[in-house]
VMD Tcl script that draws the C-alpha trace (Angstrom):
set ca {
  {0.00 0.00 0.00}
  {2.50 2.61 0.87}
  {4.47 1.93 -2.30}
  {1.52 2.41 -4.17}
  {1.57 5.65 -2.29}
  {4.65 6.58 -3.03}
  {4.26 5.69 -6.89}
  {1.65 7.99 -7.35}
  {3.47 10.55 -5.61}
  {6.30 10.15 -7.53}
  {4.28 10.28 -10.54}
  {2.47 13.82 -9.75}
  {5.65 14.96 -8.97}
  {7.00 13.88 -12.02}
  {4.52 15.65 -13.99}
  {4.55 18.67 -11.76}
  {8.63 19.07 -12.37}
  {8.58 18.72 -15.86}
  {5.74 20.74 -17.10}
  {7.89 23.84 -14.69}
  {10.77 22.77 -16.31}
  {9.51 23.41 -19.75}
  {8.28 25.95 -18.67}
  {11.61 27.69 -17.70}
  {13.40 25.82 -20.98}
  {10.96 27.93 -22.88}
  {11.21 31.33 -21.28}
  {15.50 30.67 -20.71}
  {16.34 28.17 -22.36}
  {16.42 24.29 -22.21}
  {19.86 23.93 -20.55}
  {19.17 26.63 -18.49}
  {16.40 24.68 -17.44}
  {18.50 21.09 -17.28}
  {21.38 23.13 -14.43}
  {18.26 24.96 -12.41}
  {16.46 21.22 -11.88}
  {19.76 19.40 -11.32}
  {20.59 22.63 -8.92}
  {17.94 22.23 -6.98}
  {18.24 18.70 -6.63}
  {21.94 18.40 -5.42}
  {20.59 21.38 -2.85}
  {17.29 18.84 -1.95}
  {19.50 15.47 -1.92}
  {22.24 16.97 0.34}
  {19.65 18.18 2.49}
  {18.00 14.81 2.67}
  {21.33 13.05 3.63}
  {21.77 15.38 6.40}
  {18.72 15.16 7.63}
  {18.10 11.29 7.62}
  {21.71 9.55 7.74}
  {24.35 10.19 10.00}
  {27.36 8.94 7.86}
  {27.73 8.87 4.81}
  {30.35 7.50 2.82}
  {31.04 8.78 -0.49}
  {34.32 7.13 -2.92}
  {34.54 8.44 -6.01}
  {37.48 7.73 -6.79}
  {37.47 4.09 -6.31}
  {33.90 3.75 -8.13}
  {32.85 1.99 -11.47}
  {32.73 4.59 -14.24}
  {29.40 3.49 -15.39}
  {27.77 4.11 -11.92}
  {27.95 8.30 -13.50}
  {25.79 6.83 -16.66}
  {22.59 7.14 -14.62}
  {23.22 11.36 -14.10}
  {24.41 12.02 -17.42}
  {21.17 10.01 -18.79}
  {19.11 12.12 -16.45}
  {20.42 15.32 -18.54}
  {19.49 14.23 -21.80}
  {15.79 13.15 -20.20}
  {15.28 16.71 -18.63}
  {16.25 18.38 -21.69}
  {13.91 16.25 -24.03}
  {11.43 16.41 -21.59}
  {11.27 20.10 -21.72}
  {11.77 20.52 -25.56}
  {9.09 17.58 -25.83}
  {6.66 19.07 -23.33}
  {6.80 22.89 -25.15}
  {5.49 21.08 -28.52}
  {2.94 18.63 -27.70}
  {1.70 19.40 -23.80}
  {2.14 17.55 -20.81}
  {-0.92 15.18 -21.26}
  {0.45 13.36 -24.10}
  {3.94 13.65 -23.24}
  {3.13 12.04 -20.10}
  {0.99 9.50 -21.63}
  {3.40 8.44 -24.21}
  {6.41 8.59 -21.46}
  {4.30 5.99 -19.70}
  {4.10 3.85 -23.04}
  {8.00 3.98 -23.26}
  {8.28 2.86 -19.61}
  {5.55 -0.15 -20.28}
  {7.58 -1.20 -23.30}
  {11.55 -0.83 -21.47}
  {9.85 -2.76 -18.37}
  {8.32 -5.09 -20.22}
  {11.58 -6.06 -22.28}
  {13.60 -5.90 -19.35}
  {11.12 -8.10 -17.25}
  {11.75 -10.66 -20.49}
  {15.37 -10.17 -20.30}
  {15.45 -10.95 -16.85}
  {12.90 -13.72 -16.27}
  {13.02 -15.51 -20.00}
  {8.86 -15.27 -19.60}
  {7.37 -12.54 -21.75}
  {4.84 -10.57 -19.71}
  {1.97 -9.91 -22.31}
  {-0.48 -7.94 -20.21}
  {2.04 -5.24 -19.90}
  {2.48 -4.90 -23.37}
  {-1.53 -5.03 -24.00}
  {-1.35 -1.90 -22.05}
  {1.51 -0.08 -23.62}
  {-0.54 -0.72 -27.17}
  {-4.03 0.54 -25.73}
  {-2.56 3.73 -24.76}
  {-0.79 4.24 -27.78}
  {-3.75 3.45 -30.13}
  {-5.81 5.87 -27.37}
  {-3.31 8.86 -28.02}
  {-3.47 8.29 -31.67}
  {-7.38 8.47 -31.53}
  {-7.25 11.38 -29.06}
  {-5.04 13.38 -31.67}
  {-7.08 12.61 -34.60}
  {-9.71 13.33 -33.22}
  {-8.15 17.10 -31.81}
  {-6.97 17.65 -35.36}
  {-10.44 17.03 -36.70}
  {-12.14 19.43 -34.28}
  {-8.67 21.82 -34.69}
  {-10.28 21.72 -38.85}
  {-14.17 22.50 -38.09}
  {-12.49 25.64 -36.27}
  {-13.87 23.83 -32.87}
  {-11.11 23.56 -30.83}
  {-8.87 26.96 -30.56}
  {-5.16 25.39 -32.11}
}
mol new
graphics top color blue
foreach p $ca { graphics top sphere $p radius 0.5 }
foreach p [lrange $ca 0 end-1] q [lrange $ca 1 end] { graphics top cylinder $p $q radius 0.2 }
display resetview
């Protein structure tokens, strides 16, 4: 229950964070944008760590070079994320984010367990084929002159 919690939390976050960081990508710019979220976040983390752990034990130096991957691959998804977000609106850039995650789950979840999880990628499909209706149907309405484009 709680991690459902959490989840959903995350998730309004999530959407709350990157529609104000497209926001500031399109008013600055969208690595302006990128260094104010990861800014704040080295600021909220550090915080965090003081507040909740009394050591901590940080080696750099002696650490895998691939461990980095996951913050440089956090850049690149902020800075999509806010050029993406400025052109087609948070609703469907949030739908279709949730697609991509259904789909890299569901291939990983093969990978990892040789047993391909079908419901998954049932779900994925539907709200593809949903967003694709949604749109045709906007850019229908966007013609009669019904919808203000």
């Amino acid at each position: 229950m709680i991690y459902g919690l959490l989840a959903v939390i995350t998730g309004v976050n999530l959407v709350f964070t990157t529609t104000f960081n497209s926001k500031i990508g399109t008013l600055k710019s969208v690595s302006v944008s990128a260094f104010i979220n990861f800014l704040i976040g080295l600021f909220a983390s550090g915080i965090v760590m003081i507040l909740f752990y009394k050591t901590v034990d940080i080696q750099i130096v002696s650490s895998d070079w691939y461990i980095f991957t996951g913050g440089f691959i956090a850049v690149f998804i902020v800075m999509i994320s806010n050029f993406v977000i400025a052109n087609i609106g948070v609703f469907f850039a949030t739908l279709l984010s949730v697609a991509g995650q259904l789909i890299m789950g569901t291939l990983i979840d093969w990978i990892r367990s040789g047993v391909y999880p079908i419901w998954p990628t049932v779900g994925g499909i539907l709200i593809v084929l949903g967003l694709l209706y949604i749109h045709q149907v906007e850019k229908r309405e966007i013609k009669k002159g019904a919808i203000n484009g």
